[in-house]
C-alpha positions in Angstrom: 57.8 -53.0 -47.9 60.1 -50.1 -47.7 58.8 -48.6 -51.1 55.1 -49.0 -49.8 55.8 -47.2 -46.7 57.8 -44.6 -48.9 53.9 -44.2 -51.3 51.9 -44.1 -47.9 53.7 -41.1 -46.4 53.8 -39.4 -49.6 50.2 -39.9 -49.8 49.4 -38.8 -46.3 51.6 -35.7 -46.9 49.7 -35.0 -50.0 46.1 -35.1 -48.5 47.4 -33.0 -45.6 48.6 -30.2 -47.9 45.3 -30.7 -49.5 43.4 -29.8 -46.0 45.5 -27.2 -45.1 45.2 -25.7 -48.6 40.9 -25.3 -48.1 39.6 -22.0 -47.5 37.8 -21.6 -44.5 35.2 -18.7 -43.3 36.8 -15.8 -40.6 34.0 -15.3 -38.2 35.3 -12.1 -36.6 33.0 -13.0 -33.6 30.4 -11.0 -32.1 28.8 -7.6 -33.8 29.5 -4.0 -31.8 26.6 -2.9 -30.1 28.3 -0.7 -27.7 27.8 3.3 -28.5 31.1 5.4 -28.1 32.2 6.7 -24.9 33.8 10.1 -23.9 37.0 9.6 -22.3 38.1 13.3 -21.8 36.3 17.0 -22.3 38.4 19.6 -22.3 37.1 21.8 -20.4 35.6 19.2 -18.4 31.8 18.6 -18.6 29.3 20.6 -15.8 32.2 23.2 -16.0 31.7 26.8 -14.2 32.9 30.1 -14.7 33.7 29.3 -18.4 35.7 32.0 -20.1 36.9 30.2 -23.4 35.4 29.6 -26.6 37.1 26.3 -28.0 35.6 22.8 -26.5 37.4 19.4 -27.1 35.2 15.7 -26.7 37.7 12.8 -26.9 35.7 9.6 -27.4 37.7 5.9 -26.6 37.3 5.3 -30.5 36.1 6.7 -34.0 33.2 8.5 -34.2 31.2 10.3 -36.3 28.7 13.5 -36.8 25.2 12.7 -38.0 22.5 14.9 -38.9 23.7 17.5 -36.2 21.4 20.0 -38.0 18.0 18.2 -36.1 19.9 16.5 -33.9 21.9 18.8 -32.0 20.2 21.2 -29.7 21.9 24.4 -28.0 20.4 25.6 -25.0 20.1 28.8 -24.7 20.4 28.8 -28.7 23.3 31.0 -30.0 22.8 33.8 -32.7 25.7 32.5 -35.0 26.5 28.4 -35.0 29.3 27.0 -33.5 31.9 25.1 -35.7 31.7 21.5 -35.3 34.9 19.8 -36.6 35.5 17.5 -38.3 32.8 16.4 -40.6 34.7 13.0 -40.9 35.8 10.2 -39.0 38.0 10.9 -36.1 37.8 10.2 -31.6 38.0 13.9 -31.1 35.2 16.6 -31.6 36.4 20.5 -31.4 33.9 22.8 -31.3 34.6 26.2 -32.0 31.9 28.8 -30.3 31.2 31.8 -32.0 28.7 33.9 -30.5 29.1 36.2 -27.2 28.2 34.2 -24.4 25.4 35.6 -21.7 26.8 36.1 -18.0 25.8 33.5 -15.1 24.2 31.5 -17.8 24.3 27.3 -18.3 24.3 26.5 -21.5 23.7 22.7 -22.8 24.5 21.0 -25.9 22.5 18.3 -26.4 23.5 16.1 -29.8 20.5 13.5 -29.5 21.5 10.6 -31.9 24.1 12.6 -33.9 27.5 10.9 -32.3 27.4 7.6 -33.6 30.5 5.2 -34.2 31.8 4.8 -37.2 31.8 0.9 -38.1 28.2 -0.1 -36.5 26.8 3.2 -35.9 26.0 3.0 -32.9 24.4 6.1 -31.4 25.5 8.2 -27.9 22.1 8.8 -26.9 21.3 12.1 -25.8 24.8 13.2 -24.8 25.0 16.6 -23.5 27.5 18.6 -22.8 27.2 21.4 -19.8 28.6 24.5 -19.4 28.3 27.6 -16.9 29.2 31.4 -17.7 28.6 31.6 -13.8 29.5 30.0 -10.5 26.7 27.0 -10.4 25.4 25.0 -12.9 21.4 25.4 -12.7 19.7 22.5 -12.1 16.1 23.1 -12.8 13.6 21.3 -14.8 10.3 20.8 -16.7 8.9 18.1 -18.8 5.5 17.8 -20.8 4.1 16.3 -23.8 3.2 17.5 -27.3 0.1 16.6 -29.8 -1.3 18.1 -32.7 -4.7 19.7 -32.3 -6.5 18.5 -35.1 -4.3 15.3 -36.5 -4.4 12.3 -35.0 -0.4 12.2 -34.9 2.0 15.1 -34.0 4.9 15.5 -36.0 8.9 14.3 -35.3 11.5 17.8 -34.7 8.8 20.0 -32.3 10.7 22.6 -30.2 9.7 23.5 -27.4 10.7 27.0 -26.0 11.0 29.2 -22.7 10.6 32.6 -23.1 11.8 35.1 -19.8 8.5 37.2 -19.3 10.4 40.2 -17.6 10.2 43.9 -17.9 11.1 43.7 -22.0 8.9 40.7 -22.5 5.4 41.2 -25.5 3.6 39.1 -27.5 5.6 39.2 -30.0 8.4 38.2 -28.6 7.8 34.5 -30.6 8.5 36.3 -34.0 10.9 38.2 -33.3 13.2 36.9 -30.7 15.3 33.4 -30.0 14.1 31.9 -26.9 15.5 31.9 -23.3 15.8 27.6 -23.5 15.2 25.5 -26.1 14.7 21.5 -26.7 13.2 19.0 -29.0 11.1 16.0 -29.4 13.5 15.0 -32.5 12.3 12.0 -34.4 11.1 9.3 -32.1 9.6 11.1 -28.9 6.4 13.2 -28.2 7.3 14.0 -24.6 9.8 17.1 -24.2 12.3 17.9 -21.3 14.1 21.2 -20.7 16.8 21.0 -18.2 19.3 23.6 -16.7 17.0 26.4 -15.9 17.0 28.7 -13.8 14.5 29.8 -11.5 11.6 32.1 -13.1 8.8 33.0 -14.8 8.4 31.9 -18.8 6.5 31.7 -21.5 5.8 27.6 -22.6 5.7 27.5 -26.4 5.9 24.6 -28.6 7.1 25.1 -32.0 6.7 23.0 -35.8 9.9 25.4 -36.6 10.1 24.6 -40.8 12.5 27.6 -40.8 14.7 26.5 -38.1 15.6 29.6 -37.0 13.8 29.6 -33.2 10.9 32.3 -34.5 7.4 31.7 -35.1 6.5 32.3 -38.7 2.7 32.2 -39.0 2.8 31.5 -42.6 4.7 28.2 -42.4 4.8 26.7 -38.8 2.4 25.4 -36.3 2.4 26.6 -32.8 0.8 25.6 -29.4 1.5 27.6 -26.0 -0.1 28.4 -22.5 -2.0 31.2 -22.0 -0.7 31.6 -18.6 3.0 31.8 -17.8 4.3 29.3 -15.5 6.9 29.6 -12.7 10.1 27.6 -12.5 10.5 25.2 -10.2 7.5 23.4 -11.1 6.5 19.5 -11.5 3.6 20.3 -13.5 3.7 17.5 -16.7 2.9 20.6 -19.7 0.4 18.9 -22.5 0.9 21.3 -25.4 -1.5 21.3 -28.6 0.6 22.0 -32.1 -2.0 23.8 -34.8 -1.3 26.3 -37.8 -3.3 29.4 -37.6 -5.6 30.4 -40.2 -3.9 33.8 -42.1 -5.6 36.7 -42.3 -6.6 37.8 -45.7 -4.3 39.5 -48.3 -4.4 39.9 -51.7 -1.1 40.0 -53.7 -1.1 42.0 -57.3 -3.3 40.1 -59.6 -1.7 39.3 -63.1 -3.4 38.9 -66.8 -4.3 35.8 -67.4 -6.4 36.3 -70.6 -7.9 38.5 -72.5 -11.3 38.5 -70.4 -9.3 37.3 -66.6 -7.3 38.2 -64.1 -5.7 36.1 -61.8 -5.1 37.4 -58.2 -3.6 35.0 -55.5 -4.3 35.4 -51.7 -3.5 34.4 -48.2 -6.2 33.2 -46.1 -9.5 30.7 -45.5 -11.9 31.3 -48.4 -14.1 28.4 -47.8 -16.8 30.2 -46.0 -18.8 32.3 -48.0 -18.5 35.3 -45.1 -14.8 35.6 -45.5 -15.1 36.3 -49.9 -13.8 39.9 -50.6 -15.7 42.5 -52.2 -13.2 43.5 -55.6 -14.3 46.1 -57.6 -12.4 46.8 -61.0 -12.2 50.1 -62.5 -11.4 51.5 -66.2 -10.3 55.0 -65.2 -12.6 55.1 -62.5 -15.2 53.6 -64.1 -16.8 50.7 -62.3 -16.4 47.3 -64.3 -18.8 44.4 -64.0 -17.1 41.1 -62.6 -17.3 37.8 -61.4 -15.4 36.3 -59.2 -14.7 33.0 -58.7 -12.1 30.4 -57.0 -9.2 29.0 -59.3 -9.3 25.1 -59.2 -6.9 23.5 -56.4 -5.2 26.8 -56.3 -5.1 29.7 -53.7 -6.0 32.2 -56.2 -9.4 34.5 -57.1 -10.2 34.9 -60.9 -11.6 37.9 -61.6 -13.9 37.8 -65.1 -14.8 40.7 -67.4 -16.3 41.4 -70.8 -13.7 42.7 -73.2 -12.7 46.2 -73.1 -10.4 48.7 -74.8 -7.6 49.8 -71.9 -4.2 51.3 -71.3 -4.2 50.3 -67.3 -6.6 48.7 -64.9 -6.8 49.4 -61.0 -8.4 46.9 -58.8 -9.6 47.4 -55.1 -10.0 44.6 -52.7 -11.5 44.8 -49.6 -12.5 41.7 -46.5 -13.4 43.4 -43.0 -10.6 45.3 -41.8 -8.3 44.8 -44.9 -8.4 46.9 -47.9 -5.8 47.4 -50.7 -5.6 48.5 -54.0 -3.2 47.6 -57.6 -2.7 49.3 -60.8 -1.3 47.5 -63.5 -0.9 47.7 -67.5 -3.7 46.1 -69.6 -2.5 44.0 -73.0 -4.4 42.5 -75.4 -4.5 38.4 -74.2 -6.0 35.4 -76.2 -10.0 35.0 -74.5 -10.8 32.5 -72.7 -14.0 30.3 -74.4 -17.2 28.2 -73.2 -15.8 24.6 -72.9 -18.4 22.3 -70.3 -17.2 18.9 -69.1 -18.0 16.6 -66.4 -16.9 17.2 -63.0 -16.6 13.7 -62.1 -15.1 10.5 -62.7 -16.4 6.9 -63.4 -19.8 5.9 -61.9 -21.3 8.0 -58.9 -21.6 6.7 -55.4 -25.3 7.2 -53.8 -24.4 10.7 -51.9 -22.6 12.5 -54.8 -24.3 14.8 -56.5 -23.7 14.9 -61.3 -22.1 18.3 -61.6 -20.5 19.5 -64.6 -17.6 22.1 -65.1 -17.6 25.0 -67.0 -14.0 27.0 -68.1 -16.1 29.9 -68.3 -18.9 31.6 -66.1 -22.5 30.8 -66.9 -25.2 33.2 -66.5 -28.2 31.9 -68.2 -29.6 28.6 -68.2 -32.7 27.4 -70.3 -34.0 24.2 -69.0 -36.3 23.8 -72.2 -33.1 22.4 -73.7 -32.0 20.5 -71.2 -33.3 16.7 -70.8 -32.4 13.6 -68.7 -33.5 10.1 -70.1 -32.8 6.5 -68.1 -31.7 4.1 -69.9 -35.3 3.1 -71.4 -35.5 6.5 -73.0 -38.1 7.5 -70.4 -37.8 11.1 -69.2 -36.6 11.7 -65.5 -37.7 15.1 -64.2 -35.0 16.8 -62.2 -33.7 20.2 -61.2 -30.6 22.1 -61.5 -28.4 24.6 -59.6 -25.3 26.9 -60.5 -22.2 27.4 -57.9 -21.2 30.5 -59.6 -18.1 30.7 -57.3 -17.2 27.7 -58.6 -18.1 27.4 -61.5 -20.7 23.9 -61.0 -23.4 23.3 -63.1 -25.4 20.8 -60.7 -27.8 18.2 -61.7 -30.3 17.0 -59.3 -32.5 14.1 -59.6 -34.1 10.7 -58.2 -31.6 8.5 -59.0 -31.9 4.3 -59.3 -29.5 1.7 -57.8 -27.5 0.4 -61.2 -29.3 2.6 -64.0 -27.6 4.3 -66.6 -28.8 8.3 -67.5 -27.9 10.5 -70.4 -28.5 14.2 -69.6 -28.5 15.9 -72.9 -28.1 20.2 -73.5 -29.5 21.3 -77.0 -27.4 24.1 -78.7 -28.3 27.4 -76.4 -28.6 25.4 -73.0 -26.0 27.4 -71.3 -24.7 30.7 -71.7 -21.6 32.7 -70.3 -20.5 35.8 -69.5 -19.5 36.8 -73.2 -22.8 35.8 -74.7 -21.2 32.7 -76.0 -23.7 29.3 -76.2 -23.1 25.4 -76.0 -22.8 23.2 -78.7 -25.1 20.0 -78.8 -23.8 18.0 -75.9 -24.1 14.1 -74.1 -23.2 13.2 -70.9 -23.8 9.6 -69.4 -24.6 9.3 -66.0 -24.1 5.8 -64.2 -25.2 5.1 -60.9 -23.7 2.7 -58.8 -25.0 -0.2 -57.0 -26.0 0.2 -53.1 -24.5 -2.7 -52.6 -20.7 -1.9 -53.1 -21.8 0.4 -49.9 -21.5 0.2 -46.2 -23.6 2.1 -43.4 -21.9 3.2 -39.8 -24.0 4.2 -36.8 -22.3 6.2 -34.3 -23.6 6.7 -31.3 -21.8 9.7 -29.1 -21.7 9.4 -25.6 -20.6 11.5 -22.6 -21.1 15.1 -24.7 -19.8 17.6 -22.7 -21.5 20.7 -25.6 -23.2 20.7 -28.7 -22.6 21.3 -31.4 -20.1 18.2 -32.6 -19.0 18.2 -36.4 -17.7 14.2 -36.9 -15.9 13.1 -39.4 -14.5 10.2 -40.9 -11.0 10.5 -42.4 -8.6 8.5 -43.9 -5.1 7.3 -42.8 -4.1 10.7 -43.9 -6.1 12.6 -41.8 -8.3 13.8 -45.0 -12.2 13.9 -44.4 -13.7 12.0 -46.3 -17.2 12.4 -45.0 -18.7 14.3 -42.0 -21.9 14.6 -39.9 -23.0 18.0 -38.1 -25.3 17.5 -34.7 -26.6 20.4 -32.4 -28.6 17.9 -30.2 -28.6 14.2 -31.7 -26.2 11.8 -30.4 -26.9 9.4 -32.8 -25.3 9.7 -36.3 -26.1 8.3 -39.6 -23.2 7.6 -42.1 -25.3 5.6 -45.0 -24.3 4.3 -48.4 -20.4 5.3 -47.6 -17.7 3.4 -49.7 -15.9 0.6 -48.1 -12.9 0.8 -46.2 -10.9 1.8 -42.7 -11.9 5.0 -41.7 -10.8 7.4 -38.1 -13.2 8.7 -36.2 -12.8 12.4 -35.1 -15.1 14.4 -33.3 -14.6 18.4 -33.0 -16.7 20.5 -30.7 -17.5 23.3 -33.3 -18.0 25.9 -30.4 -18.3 29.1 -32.7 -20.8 27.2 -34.3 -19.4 27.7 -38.1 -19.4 23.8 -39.2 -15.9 23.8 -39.3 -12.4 23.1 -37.4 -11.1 26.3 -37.1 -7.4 26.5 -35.1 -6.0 28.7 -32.3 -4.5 32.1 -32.7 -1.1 33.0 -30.5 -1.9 36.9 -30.6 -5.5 36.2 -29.7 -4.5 34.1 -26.6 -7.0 31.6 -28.4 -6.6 28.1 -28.2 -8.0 25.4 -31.1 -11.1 24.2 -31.0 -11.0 20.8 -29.2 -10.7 17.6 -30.9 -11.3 13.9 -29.8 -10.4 10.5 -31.7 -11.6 7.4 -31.3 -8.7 4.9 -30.4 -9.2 2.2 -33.1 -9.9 2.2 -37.1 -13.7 1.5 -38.0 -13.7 -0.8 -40.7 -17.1 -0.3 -43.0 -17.8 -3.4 -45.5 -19.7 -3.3 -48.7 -23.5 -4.5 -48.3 -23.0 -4.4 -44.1 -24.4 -2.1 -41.0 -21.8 -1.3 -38.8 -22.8 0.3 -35.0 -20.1 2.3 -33.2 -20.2 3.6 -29.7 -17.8 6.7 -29.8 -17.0 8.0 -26.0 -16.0 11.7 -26.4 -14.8 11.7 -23.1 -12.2 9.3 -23.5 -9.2 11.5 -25.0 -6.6 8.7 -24.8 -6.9 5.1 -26.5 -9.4 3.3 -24.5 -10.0 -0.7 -24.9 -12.6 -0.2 -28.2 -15.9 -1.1 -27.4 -17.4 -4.3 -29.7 -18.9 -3.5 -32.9 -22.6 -5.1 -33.8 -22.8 -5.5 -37.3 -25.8 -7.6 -39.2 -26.1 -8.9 -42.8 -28.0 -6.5 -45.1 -30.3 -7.4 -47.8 -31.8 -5.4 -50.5 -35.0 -5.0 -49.0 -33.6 -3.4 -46.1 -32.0 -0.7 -48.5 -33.9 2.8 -48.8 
């Protein structure tokens, strides 16, 4: 009995080393939500009559700096950037200031989401630290929103400035000069509040600033302002309205780009046919024939001529008020040659017209050797056009719901500028089916002014297809592909059939634009009716759509 008992306790000795020999899973317990906290400021935070230039943040554990670039904002900003040590982990911040400081001025630094701590990241929100050059710390505040004029969603990082308007304030005070106060929407907010102002009268600007520098630079950023200045203290809520200004022409010195081209880039909105320059070329003052036409995708002119013997070429551009001239060297370049292809790809939808694409300009066209066939061989009479400016060949006919076309050009169809003809050519032309297409009715209600120019765009904000009224209300979309489009409506009060944007100089705000609140889904072979309130700005409750099945008989 005494050797059993002896087994049995080296058995239950055994199994217990076993158990205490299994690995087990350390929890750690809960996960740190908690953002950092500032213990001491040295000198303390809301200081007055601050004379130093060193500031020291000690935080009740380790913290980190994230993305102070957008995140932190400096109020009034500083002409040379503070140092911000260190760039790694540690519970104090020193921050070294190296500009001159204004007299009887509070200045804020605002780090948004940059102090974060450095096992969870968990973000101080919107700590701000408070200084006076002065006795008081000012108190004042105002607080706004921002939008984008003509998209449907403003962009994150918008600045939003004060500018003193005193006995040295101008206009251009926005290019040239570093506002009074400064804030920021940063990534997640549209609404905007400056605090620690003092009392006064400002300029309200809102700023895209790309160059983040605190200056308005036409050429990259969007701006939106008041036209009048506003007085501080005010409880006002500020709605500003973000748009990039159309540049004013300029031409830059236009290069070779073949033996028979130039290639001149420019600044400004070419679209409408008003705003084209006049450019003359000249061979020793000698007046050279051109064309000019617009370089594919690209902000740049092409400027075509026959072949010529030349040491130097000048070239004089002129658009309303602007006018400049180049000189350059001529060299002997490879010439560009007749080469036509089609414009577009696979089959066309009901509203697009056949166009075809020439490298060089045409300038004669003999429809005798030209000829469009369906695809029983029978002869389909049709008409064409040239967009010289672009360089379109268009081809317009009746066309049939799923027929195929062959639009043929005989040798000597088409000639260009350098007396150089086509080769026998075949196109095919298929046209799709009506029903892989939607229609949309919309009707407008609560007009305040005609015209409207509506579009439909995409989730990009790209139209994709617009209507123009001067007195209708209801609009026809027909035969439009299939999918979620946005509704935007833009009173077109210069009446050019166009969005055009605000100007600062000009005191000119953007034309006004309204959305509708909810996508508008069209479907393939369906009518969809759409009651679009233009005086709804905001997104209303969306009205019910009527839709009803179509049939082929119904299409025209």
């Amino acid at each position: 009995m005494g050797k059993s008992f002896l087994n049995y306790c080296i058995a239950l000795l055994l199994v217990l080393l076993a158990s205490c020999a299994k690995r087990g899973n350390i929890t750690g317990g809960a996960k740190d939500t908690i953002a950092p906290v500032l213990k001491a400021s040295f000198p303390k935070n809301f200081t007055t009559e601050f004379k130093g230039n060193t500031i020291k943040l000690t935080f009740d554990e380790f913290i980190k700096l994230k993305d102070l670039k957008k995140q932190l904002i400096i109020s009034p900003p500083m002409k040379n950037e503070p140092l911000i040590l260190p760039s790694t982990a540690s519970k104090i911040i020193t921050i070294a200031i190296k500009d001159t400081l204004q007299e009887n001025t509070t200045y804020s630094f605002n780090f948004g989401q940059g102090i974060t701590d450095n096992n969870e990241g968990n973000a101080l929100n919107q700590f701000k630290y408070v200084f006076s050059t002065g006795k008081t710390i000012d108190s004042l505040a105002i607080s706004g929103k921002v939008k984008d004029a003509y998209f449907k969603e403003v962009e994150s990082f918008v600045s939003v400035m004060l500018y003193d308007v005193n006995a040295n304030y101008n206009d251009s005070i926005v290019y040239k000069q570093t506002p009074r106060y400064v804030t920021n929407t940063l990534d997640s907010l549209k609404i905007f509040r400056l605090e620690n102002l003092k009392a006064g009268k400002y300029l309200l600007v809102a700023m895209k600033d790309y160059n983040s520098n605190n200056k308005f630079d036409s050429k990259k950023d969007k701006i939106g302002f008041l036209k009048q200045f506003i007085s501080v203290p005010n409880d006002t809520v500020f709605e500003l309205e973000l748009f990039k200004e159309n540049l004013p022409f300029k031409a830059f010195k236009p290069a070779l780009a073949s033996g028979n081209r130039l290639l001149m880039a420019y600044e400004g909105n070419l679209k409408l046919k008003e705003n084209r320059p006049s450019i003359t070329l000249k061979n020793k003052g000698q007046i050279i024939p051109t064309i000019i036409t617009q370089f594919p995708k690209k902000d740049s002119l092409q400027v075509w001529y026959r072949p010529i013997k030349a040491d130097s070429l000048t070239i004089e551009v002129k658009q309303n008020k602007y006018k400049n001239s180049f000189t350059f060297k001529y060299r002997e370049l490879k010439k560009d040659t007749l080469d036509i292809k089609i414009n577009q790809q696979g089959s066309l939808n009901p509203k697009e017209r056949f166009a075809l694409e020439s490298a060089t300009p045409l300038v004669q066209f003999d429809k005798s050797k030209m000829s469009l066939v369906n695809n029983l061989s029978k002869a389909i009479p049709f008409t064409t056009d040239y967009d010289e400016f672009h360089q379109l060949l268009y081809l317009n006919f009746k066309r049939e719901a799923d027929e195929a076309y062959q639009f043929k050009l005989s040798p000597g169809a088409v000639t260009d500028l350098f007396d150089k003809v086509n080769d026998s050519l075949d196109f095919k032309i298929n046209s799709n089916s009506l029903e892989n297409y939607g229609n949309l009715i919309v009707n407008l209600q609560n007009v305040k002014r005609f015209p409207v120019l509506v579009e439909l765009t995409n989730d990009k904000g790209e139209t994709i297809v617009s209507n123009y009224t001067e007195k209708e209300t209801t609009l026809d979309f027909s035969l439009i592909q299939p999918a979620k489009y946005t509704l935007r409506a833009i009173y077109d009060d210069n009446k050019n059939k166009q969005y055009d944007p605000g100007n600062f100089l000009a005191k000119q705000y953007a034309e006004e634009v309204i959305y509708f609140s909810k996508e508008v889904e069209v479907r393939a072979n369906w009518d969809v009716v759409q009651a679009f309130d233009l005086s709804i700005t905001y997104a209303p409750e969306p009205k019910k759509k009527t839709e009803k099945k179509k049939t082929d008989t119904n299409r025209k």
